[in-house]
Backbone as CSV, one residue per row, in Angstrom:
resi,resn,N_x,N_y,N_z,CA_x,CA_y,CA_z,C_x,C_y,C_z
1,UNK,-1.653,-114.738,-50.650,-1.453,-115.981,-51.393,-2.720,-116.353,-52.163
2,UNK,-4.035,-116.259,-51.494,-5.068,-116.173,-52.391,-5.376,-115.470,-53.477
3,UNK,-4.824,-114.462,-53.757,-4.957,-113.045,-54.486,-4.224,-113.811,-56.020
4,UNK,-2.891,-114.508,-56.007,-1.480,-114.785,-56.347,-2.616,-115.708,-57.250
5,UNK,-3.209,-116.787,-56.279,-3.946,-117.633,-57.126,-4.880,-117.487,-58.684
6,UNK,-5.457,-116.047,-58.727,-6.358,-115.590,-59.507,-5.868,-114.505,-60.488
7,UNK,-4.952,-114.050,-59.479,-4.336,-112.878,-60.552,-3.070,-113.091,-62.083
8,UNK,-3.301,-112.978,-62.843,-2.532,-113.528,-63.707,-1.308,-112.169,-63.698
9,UNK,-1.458,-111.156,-63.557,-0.147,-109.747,-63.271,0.846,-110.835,-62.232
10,UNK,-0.066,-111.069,-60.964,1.192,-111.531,-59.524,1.215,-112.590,-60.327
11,UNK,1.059,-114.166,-60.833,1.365,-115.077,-61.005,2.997,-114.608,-62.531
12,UNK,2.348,-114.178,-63.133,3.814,-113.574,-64.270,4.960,-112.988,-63.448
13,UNK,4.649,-112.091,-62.498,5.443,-111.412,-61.864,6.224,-112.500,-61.202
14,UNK,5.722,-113.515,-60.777,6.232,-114.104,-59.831,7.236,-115.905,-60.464
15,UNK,6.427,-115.527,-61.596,7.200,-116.672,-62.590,6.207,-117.906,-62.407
16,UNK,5.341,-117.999,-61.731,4.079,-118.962,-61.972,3.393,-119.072,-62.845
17,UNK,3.145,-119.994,-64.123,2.021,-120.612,-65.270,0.838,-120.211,-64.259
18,UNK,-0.122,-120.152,-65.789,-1.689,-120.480,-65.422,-2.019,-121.738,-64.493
19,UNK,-1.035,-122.766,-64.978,-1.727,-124.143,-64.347,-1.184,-124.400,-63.371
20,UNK,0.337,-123.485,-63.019,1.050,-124.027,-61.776,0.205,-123.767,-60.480
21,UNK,0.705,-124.633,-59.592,-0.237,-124.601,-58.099,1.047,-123.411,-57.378
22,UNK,-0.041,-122.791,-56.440,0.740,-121.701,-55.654,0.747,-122.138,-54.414
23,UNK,1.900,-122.264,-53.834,2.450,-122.631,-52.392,1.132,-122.106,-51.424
24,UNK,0.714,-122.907,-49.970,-0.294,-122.602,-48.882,0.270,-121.497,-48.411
25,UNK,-0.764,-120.915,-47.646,-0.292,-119.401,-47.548,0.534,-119.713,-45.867
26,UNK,0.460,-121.198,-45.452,1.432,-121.159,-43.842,2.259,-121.467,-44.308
27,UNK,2.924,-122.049,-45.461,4.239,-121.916,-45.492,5.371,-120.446,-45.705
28,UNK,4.761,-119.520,-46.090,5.123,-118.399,-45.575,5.271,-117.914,-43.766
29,UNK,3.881,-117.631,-43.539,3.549,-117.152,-42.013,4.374,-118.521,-41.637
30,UNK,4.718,-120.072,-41.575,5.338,-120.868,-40.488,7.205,-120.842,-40.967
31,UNK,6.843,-120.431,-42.074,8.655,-120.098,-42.109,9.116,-118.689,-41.099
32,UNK,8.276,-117.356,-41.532,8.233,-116.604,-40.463,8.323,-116.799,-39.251
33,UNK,7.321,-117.383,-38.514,7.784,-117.676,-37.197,8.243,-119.066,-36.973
34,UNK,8.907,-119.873,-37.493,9.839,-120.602,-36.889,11.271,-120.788,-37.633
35,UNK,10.970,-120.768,-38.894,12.596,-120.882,-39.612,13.306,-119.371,-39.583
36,UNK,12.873,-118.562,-39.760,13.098,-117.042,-40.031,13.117,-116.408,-38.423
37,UNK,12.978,-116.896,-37.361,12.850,-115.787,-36.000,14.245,-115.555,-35.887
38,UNK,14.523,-114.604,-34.784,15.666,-114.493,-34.799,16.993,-113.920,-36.021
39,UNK,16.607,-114.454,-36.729,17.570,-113.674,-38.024,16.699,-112.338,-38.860
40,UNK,18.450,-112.207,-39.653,18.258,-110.706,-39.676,17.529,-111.191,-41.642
41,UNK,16.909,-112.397,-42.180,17.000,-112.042,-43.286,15.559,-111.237,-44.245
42,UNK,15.079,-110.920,-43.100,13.678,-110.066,-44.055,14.577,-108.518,-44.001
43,UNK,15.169,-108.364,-43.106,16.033,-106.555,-43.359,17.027,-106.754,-44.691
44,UNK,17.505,-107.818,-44.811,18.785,-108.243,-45.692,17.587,-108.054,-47.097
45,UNK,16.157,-108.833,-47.237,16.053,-108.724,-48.662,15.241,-107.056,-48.583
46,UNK,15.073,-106.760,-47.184,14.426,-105.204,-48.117,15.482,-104.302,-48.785
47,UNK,16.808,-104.302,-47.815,17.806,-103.467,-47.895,18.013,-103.536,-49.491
48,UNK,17.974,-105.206,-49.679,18.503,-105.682,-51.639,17.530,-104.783,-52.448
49,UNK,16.436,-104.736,-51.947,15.176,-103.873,-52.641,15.704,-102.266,-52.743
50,UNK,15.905,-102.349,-52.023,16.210,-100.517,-51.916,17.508,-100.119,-52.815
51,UNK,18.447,-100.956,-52.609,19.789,-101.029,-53.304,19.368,-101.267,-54.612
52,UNK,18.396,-101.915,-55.100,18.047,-102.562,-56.640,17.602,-101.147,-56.915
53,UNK,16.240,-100.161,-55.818,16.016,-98.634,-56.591,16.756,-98.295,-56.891
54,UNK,18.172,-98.201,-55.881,18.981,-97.141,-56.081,19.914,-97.213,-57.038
55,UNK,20.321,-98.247,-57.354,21.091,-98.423,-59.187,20.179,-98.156,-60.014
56,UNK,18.683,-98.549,-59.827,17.938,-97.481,-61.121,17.214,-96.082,-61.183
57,UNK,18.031,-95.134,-60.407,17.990,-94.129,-60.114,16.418,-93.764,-59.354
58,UNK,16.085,-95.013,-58.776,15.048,-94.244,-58.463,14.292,-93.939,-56.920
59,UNK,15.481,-94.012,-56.597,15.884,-93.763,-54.666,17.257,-92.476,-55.131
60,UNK,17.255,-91.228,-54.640,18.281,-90.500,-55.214,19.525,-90.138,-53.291
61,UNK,18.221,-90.305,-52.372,19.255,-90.152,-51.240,19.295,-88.687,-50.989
62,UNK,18.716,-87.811,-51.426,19.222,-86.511,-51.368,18.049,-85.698,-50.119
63,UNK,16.715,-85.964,-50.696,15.943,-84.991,-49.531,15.117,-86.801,-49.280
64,UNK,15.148,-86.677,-47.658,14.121,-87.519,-47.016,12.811,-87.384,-45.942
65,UNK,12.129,-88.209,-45.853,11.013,-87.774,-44.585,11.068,-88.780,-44.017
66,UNK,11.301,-88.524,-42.653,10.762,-89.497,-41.292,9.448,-88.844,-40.845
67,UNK,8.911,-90.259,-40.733,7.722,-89.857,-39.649,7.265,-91.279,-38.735
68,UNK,6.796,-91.685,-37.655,6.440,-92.339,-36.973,4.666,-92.789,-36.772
69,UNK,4.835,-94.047,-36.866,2.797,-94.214,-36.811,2.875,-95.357,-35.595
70,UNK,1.688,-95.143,-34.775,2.139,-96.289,-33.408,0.965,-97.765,-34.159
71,UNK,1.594,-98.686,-33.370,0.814,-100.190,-33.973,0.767,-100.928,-32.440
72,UNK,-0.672,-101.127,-32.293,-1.642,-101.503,-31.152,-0.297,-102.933,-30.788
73,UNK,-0.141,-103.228,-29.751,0.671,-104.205,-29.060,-0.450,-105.339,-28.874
74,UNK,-0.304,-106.511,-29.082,-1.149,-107.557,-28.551,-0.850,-107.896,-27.234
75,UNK,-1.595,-106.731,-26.768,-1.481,-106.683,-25.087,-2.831,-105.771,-24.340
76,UNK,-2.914,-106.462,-23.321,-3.920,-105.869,-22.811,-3.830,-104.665,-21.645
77,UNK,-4.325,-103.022,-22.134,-3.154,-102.335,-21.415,-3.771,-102.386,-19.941
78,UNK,-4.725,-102.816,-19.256,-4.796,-103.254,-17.985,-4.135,-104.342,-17.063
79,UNK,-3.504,-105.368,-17.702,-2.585,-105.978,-17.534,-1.083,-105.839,-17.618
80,UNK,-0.769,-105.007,-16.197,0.699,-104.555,-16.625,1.220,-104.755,-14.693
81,UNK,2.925,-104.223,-15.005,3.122,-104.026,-13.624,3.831,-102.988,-13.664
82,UNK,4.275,-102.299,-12.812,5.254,-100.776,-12.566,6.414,-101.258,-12.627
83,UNK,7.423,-101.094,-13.143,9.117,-101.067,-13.138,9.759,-99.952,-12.721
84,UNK,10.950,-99.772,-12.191,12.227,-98.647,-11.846,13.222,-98.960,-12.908
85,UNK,12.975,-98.034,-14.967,14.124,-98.510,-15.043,15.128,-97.455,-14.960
86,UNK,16.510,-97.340,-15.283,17.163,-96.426,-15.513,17.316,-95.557,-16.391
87,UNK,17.472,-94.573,-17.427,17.154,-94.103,-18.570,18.581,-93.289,-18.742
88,UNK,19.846,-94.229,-19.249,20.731,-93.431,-19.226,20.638,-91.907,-20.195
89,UNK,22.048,-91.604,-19.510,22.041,-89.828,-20.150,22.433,-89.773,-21.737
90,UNK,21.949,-89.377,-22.637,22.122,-88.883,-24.140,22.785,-89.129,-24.618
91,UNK,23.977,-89.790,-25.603,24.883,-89.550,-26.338,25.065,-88.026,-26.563
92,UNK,24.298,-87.290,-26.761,24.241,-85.771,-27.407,24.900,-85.174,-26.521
93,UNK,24.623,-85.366,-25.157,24.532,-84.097,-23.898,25.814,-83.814,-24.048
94,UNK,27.065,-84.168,-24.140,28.688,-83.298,-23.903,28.475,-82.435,-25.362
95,UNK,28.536,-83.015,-26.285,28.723,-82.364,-27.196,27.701,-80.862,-27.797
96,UNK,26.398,-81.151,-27.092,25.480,-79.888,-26.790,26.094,-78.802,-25.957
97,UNK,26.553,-79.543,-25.128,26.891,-78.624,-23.728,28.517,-77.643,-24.463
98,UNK,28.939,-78.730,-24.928,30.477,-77.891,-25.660,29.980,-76.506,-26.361
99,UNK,28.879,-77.162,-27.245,28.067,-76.157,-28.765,27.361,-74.874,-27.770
100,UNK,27.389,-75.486,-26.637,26.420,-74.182,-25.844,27.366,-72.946,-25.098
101,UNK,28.255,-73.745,-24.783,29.751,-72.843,-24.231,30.457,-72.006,-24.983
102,UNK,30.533,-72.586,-26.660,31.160,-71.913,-27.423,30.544,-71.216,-28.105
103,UNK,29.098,-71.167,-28.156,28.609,-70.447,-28.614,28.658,-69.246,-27.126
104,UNK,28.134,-68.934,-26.120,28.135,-68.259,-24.687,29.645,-67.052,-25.046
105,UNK,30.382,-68.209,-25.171,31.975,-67.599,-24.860,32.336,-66.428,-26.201
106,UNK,31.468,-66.971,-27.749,31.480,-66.081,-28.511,30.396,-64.577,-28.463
107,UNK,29.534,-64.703,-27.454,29.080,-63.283,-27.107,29.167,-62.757,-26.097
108,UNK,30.605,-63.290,-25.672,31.082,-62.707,-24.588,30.849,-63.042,-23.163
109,UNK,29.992,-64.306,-23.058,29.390,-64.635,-21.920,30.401,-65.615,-20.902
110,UNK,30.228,-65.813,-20.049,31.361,-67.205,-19.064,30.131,-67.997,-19.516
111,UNK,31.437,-69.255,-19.779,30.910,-70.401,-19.857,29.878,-71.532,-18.670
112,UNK,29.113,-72.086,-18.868,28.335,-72.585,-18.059,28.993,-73.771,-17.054
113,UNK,29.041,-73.818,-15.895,29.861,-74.865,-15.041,29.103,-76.030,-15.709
114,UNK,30.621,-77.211,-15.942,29.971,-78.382,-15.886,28.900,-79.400,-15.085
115,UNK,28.052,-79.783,-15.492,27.301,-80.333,-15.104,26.699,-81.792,-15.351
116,UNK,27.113,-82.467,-13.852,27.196,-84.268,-13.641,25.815,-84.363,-13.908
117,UNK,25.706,-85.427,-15.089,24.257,-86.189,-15.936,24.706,-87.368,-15.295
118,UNK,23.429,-87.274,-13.943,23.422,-89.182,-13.602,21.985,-89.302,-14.175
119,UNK,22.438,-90.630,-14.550,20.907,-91.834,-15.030,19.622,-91.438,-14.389
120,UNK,18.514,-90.962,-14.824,17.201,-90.599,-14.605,16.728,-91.858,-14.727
121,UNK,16.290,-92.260,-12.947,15.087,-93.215,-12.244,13.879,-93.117,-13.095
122,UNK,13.004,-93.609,-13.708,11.818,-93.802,-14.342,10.628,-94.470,-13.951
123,UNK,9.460,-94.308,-13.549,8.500,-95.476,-13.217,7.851,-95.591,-14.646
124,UNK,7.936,-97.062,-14.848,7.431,-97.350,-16.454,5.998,-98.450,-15.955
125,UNK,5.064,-98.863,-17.060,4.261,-99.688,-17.034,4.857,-100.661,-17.802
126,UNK,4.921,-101.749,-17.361,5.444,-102.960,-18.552,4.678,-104.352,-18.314
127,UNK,4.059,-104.180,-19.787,2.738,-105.215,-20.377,3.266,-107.002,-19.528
128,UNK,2.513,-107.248,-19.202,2.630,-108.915,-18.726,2.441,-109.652,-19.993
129,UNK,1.965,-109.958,-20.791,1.791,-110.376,-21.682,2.715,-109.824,-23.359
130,UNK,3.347,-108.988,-23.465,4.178,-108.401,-24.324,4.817,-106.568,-23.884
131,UNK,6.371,-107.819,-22.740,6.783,-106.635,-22.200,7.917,-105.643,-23.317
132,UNK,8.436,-106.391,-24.487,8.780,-105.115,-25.476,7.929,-104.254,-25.801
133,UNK,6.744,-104.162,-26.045,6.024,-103.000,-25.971,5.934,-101.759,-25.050
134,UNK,5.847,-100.317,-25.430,5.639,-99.604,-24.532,4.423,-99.076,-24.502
135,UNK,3.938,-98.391,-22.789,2.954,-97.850,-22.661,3.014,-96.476,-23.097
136,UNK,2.081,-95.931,-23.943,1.512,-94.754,-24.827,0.606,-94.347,-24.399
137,UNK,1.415,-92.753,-23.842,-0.341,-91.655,-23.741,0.356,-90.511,-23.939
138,UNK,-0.119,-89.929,-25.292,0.114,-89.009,-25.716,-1.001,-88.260,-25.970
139,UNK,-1.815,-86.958,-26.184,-2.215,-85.895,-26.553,-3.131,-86.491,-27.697
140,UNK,-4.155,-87.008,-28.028,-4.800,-87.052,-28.926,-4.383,-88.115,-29.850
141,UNK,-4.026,-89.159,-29.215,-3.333,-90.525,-29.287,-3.908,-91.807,-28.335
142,UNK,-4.426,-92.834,-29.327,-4.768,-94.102,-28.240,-3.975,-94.417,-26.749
143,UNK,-4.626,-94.673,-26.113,-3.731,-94.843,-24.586,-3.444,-96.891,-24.316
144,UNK,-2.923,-97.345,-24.311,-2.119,-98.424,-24.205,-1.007,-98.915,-24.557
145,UNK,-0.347,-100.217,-24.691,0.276,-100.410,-25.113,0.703,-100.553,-26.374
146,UNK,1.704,-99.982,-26.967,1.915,-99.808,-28.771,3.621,-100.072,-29.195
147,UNK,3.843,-100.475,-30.441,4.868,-99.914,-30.727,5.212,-98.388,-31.998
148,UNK,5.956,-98.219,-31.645,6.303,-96.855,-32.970,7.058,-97.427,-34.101
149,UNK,6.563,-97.404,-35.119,7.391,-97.651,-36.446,7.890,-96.283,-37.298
150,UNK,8.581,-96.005,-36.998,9.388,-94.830,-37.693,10.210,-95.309,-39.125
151,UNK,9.344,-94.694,-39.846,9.488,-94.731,-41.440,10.244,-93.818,-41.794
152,UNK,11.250,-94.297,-43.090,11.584,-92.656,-43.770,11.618,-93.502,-45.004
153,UNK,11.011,-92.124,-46.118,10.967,-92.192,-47.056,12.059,-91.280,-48.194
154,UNK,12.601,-91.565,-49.368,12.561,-90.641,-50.088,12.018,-90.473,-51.187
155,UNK,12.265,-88.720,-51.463,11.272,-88.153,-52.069,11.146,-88.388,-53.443
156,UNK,12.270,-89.161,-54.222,12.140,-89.181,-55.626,11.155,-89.661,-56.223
157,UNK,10.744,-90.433,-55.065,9.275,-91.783,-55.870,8.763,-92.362,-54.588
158,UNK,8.736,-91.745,-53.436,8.539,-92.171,-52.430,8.351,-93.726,-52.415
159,UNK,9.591,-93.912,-52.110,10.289,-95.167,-51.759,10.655,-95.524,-50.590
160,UNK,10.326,-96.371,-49.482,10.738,-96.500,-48.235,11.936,-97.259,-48.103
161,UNK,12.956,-96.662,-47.496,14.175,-97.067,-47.343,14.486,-97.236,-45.881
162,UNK,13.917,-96.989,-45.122,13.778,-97.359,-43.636,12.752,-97.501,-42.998
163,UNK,12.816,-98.049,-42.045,11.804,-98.985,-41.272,12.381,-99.228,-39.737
164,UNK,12.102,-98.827,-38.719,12.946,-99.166,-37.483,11.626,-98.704,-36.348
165,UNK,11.476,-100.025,-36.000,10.708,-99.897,-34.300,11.461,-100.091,-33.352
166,UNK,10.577,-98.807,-32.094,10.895,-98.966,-31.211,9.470,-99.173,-30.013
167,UNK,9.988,-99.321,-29.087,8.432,-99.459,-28.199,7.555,-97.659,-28.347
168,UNK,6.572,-97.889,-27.880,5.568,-96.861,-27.839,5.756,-95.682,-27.068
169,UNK,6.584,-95.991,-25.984,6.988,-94.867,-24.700,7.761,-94.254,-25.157
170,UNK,8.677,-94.231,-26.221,10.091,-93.954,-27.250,9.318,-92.454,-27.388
171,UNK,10.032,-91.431,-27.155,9.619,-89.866,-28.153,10.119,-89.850,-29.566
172,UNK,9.468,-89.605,-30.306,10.091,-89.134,-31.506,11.396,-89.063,-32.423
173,UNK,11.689,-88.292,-31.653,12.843,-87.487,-31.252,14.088,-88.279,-30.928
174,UNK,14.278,-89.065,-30.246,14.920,-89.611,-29.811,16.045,-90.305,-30.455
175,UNK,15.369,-91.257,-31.122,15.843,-91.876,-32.329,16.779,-91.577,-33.842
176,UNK,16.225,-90.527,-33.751,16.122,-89.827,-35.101,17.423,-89.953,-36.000
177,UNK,18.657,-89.088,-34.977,19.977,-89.153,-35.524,20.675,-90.577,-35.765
178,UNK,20.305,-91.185,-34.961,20.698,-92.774,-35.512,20.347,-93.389,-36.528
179,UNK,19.210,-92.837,-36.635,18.076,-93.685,-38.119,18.730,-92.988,-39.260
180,UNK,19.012,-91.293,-39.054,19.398,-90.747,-40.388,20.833,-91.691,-40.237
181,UNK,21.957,-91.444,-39.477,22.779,-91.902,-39.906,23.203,-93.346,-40.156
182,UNK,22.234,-94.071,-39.824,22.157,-95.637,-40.280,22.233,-95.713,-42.042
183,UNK,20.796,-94.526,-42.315,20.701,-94.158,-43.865,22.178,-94.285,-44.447
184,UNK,22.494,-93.110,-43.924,23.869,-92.713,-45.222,24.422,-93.774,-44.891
185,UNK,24.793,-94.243,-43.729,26.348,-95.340,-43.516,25.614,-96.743,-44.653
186,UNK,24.631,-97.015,-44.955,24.449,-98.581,-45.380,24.000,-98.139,-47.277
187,UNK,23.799,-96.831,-47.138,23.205,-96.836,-48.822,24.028,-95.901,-48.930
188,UNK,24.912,-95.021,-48.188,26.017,-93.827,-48.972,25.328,-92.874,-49.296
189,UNK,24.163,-92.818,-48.818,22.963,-91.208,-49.517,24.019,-89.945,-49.205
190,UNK,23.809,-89.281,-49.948,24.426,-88.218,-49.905,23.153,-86.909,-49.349
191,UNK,22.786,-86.990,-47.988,21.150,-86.082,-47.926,21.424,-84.481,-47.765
192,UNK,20.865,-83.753,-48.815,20.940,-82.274,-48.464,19.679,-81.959,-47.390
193,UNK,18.497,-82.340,-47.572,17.445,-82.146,-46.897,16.551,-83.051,-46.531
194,UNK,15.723,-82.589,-45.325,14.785,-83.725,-44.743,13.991,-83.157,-44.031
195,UNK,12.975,-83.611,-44.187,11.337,-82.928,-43.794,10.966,-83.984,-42.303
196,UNK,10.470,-83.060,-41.437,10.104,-83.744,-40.241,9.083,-83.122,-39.314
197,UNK,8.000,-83.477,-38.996,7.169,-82.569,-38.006,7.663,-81.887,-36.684
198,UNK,6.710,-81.344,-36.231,6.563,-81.025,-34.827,7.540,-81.554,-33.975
199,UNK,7.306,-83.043,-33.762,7.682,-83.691,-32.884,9.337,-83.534,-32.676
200,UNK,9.976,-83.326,-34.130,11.812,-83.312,-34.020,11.771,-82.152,-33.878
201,UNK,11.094,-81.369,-33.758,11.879,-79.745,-33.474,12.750,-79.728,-31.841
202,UNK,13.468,-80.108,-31.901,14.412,-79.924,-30.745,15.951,-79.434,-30.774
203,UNK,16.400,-79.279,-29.962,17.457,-78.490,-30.597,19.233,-79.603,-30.817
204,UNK,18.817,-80.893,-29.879,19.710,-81.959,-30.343,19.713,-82.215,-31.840
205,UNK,18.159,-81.924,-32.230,18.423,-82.535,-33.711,18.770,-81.353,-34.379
206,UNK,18.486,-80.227,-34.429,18.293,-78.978,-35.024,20.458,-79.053,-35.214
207,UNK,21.124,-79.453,-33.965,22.590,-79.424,-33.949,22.878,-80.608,-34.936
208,UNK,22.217,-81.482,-34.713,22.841,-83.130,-35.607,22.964,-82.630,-37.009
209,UNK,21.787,-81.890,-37.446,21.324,-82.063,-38.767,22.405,-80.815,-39.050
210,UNK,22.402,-79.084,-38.567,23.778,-78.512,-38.799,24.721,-79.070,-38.624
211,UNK,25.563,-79.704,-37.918,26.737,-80.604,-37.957,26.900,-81.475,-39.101
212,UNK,25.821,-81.821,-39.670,25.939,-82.719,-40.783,25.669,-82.021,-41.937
213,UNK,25.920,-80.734,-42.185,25.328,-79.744,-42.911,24.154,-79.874,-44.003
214,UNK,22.942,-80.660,-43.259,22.006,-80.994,-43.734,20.436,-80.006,-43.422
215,UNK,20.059,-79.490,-44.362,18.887,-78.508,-44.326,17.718,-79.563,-43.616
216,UNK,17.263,-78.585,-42.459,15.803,-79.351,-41.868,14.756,-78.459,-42.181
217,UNK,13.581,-79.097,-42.642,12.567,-78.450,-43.475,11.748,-78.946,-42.041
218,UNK,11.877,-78.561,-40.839,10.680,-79.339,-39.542,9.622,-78.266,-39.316
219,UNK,8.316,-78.886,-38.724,7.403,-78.399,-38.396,7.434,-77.866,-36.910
220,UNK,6.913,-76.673,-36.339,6.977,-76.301,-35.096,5.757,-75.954,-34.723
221,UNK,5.451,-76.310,-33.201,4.215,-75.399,-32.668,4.164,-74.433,-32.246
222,UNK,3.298,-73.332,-32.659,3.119,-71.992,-32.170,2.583,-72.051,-30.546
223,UNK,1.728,-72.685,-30.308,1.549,-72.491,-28.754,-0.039,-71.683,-29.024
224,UNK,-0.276,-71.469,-28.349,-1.697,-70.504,-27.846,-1.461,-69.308,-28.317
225,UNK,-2.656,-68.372,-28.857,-2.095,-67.097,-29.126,-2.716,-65.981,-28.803
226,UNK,-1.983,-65.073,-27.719,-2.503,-64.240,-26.952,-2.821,-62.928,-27.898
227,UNK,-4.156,-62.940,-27.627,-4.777,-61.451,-28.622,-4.261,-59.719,-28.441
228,UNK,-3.284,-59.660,-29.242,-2.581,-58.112,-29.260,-1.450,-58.222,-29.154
229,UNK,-0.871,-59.756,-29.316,0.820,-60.262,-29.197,1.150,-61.225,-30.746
230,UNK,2.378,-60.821,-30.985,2.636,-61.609,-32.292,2.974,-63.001,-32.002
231,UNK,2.303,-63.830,-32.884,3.269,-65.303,-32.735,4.500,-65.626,-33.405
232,UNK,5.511,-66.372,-33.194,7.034,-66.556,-32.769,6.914,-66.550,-34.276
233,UNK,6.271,-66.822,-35.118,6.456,-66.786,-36.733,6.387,-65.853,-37.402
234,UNK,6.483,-65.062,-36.944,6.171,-63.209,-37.444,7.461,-62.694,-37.216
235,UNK,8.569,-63.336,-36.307,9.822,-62.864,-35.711,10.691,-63.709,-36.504
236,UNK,11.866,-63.146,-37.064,12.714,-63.379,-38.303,14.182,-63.317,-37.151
237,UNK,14.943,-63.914,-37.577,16.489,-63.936,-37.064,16.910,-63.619,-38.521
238,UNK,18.037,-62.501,-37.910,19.193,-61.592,-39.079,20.460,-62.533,-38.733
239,UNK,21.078,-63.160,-39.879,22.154,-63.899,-39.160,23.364,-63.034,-38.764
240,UNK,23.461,-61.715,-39.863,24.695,-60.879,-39.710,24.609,-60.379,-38.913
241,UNK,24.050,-59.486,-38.398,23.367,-58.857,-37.250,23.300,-59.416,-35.456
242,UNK,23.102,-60.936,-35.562,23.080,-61.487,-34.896,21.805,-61.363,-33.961
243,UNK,20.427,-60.472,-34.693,19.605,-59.902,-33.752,18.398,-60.447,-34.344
244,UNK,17.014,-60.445,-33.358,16.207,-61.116,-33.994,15.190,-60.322,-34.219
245,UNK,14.408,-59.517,-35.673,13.644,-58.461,-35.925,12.491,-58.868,-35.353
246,UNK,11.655,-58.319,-34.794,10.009,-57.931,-34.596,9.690,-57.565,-36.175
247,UNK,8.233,-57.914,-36.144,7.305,-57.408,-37.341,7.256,-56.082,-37.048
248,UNK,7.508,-54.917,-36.169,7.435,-53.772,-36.283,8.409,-53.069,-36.582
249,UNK,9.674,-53.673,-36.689,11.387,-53.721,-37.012,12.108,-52.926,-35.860
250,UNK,11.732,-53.703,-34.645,12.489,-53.287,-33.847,13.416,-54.731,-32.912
251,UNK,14.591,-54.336,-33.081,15.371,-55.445,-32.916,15.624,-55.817,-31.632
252,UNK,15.739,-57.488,-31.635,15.786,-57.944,-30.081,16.861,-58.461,-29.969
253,UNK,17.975,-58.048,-29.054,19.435,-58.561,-29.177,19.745,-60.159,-28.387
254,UNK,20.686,-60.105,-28.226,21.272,-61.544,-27.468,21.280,-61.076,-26.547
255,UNK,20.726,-62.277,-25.123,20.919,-62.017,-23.937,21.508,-63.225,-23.308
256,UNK,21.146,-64.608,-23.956,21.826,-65.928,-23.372,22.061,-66.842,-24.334
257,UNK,22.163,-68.028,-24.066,22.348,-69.281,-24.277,21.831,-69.812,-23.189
258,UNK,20.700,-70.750,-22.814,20.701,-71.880,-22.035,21.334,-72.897,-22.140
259,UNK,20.990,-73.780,-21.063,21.491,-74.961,-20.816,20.889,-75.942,-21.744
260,UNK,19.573,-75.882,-22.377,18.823,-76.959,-23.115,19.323,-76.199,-24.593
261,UNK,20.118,-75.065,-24.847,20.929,-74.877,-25.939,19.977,-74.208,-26.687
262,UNK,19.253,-73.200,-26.410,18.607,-72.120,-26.658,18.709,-70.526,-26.490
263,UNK,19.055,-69.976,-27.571,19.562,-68.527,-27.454,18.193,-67.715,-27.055
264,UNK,18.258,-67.067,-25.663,17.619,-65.914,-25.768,17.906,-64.450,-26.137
265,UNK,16.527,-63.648,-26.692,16.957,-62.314,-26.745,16.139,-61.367,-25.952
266,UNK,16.633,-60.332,-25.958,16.152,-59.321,-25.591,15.379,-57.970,-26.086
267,UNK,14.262,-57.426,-25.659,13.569,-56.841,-26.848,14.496,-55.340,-26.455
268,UNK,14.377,-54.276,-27.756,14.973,-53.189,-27.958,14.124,-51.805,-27.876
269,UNK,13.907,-50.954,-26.944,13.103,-50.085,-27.218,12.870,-49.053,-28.130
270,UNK,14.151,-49.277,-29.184,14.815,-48.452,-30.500,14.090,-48.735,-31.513
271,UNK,13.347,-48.070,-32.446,13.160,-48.714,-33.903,14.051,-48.820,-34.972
272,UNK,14.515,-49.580,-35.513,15.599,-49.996,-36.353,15.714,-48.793,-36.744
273,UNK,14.909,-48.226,-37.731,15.003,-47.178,-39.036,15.428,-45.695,-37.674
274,UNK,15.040,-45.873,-36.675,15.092,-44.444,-35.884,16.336,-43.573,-36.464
């Protein structure tokens, strides 16, 4: 609001004269927290924002990026207590488990016995002072309480068209298929592709995004790399074939499907060309 005062660009933009007086900057921040809590209307005018790109072509909907950044909780993470909560089972899990059978049953394998998903017991930390927040300790990541703001952008003009927090303890991952499909259901994007790190490489999403016949451009980790062994990026899958080549072209066939919906193979002591 100070800025608004001096700048003659924001004052035009905003339909304010040179001489007009510009509103105190708490009548913003006290409409925020007291007229505005509770309602949905700061999502209502971004959504209008995004909808205004997208009639001028400049949100296209087609390739997007999610990514997640955590934001410090006004909480103190020594001040907490332990909880038991419940962590029900997946939306995903039947329909993985189907994709894992029918895939099994097409290389000939018996299908995997069903298997009862009860609710996973959890011990959580939850902040005394701001218990929507979650506790965060990740790998080269601040340790307290945070939340995750998971952004997606698209790529035409990188334009943010979503915005959705969740607490800090949230994986990645988790979220993901809801957020994309929140996308299409409220703006109609039509998405061929979408870029995502490390963190979504899983194979719930890897199924969401084929099911939705949407290309994932995701990042994966190689792992450690043992000296006189190739890393997993040197190894190519033949789709016709159904086999997965070595850099020396010797082919590694099908041996499973797991349960977490991962095909293993088996290496071949044959060289392709033999």
């Amino acid at each position: 609001m100070e800025e608004i005062k001096y700048n003659i660009a924001y004052r035009w933009f905003l339909g304010y004269g040179i001489n007009d007086e510009i509103p105190h900057h708490s009548t913003i921040s006290q409409n925020r927290r007291r007229r505005f809590t509770g309602t949905d209307i700061f999502e209502k005018i971004f959504s209008n924002i995004v909808k205004q790109a997208i009639d001028n072509n400049l949100v296209l909907g087609k390739i997007l990026y999610t990514d997640s950044t955590h934001l410090k909780a006004n909480a103190n993470k020594n001040k907490y207590e332990e909880k038991y909560i419940k962590v029900e089972v997946k939306e995903y899990v039947d329909d993985l488990e189907n994709a894992i059978n029918e895939d099994r049953i097409n290389h000939g394998k018996k299908p995997l016995k069903k298997k009862e998903h009860e609710p996973e017991i959890k011990r959580i930390k939850s902040s005394i002072t701001d218990p929507d927040s979650g506790f965060m300790h990740r790998d080269r990541k601040p340790k307290g309480f945070f939340y995750l703001e998971h952004r997606t952008v698209d790529a035409e003009n990188n334009i943010i068209t979503g915005v959705n927090v969740t607490p800090g303890n949230i994986n990645d991952a988790t979220p993901y298929l809801q957020i994309l499909d929140e996308q299409i259901e409220k703006y109609g994007f039509e998405v061929k592709f979408v870029g995502l790190d490390a963190g979504y490489f899983t194979a719930p999403i890897c199924k969401g995004l084929n099911d939705k016949n949407i290309q994932g451009a995701i990042g994966y980790r190689l792992g450690p790399h043992k000296k006189g062994k190739f890393t997993k990026n040197r190894f190519q899958y033949v789709d016709e074939w159904d086999v997965i080549m070595c850099p020396n072209l010797y082919p590694m066939h099908y041996k499973t499907t797991t349960r977490q919906g991962y095909r293993e193979f088996h290496k071949s002591h044959q060289h392709y060309f033999d």
